[in-house]
ZAZASE-179443 format. One record per residue (C-alpha): residue in three letters; x, y, z. Coordinates in steps of 0.05 Angstrom, whole numbers, plus 32768, in hexadecimal, padded with zeros to 4 digits. Layout:
N
ALAXYZ
...
//
This chain:
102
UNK885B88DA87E8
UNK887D88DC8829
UNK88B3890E8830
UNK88F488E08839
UNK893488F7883D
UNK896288CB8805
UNK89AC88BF8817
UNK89D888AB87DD
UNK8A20888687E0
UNK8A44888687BA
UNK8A68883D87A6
UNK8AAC884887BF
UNK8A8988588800
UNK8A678818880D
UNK8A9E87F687F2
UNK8ABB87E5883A
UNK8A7387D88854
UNK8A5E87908866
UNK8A18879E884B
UNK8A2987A68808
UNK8A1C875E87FE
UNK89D287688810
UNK89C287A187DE
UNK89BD87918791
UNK89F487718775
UNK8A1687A28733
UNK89FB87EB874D
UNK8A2B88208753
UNK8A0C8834878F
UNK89D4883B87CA
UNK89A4886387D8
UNK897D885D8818
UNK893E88878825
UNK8926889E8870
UNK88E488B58885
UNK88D688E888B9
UNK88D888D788FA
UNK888C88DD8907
UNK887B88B288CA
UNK88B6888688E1
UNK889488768928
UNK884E88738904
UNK8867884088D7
UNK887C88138914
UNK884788188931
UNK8816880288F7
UNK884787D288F7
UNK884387B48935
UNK87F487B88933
UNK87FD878788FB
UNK8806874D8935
UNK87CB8762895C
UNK87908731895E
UNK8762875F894A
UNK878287858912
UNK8788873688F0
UNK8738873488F7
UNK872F876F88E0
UNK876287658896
UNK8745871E8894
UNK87098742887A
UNK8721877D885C
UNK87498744882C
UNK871187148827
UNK86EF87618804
UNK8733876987D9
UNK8726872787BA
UNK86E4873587A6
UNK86FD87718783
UNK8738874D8770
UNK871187208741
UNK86D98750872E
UNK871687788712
UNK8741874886EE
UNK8712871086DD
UNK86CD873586C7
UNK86F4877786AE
UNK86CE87AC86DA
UNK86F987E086D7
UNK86E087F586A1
UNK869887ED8688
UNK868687DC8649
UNK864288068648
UNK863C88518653
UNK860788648685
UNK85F0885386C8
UNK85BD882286BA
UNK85DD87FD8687
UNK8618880586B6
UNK85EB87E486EE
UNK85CD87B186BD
UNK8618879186AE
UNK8631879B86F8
UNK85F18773870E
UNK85F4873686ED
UNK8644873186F4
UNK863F8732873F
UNK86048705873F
UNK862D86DA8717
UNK866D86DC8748
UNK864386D68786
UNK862C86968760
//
């Protein structure tokens, strides 16, 4: 994890702030975490790739491969195999993907 620095206040201090609306109503109090200043202006700026032409092509596939893992995963159970060895490993995986491509 990312080494943030965690600021706490206490709830009679944001008491008189006007953003205490915005945070979760009933907590006794905030806590807001900062990253480092380098990871700070790296996360901007993967940020502000996100609206780059390119960068969309390039996730467009990247999700379209997420998906396909996405069902293998929670609709044909492969995370876990239900045979013990390669081959018969190979022999289920086969046939499932045949079956999805399908």
């Amino acid at each position: 994890m990312a080494p943030y620095t965690v600021v706490r206040f206490h709830a009679r201090q944001c008491d008189p702030c006007p953003q205490r609306t915005s945070g979760a109503p009933g907590l006794s109090a905030r806590t807001v975490n900062f990253l480092p200043c380098r990871l700070h202006k790296l996360l901007i700026r993967h940020l502000a790739d996100q609206h780059d032409h390119e960068w969309r092509r390039l996730y467009a596939s990247r999700s379209g491969v997420e998906g396909a893992v996405n069902e293998f995963v929670n609709n044909h159970q492969m995370r876990r195999c239900r045979y013990r060895g390669l081959a018969r490993t190979h022999a289920q995986h086969v046939p499932t993907a045949i079956a999805v491509n399908i």
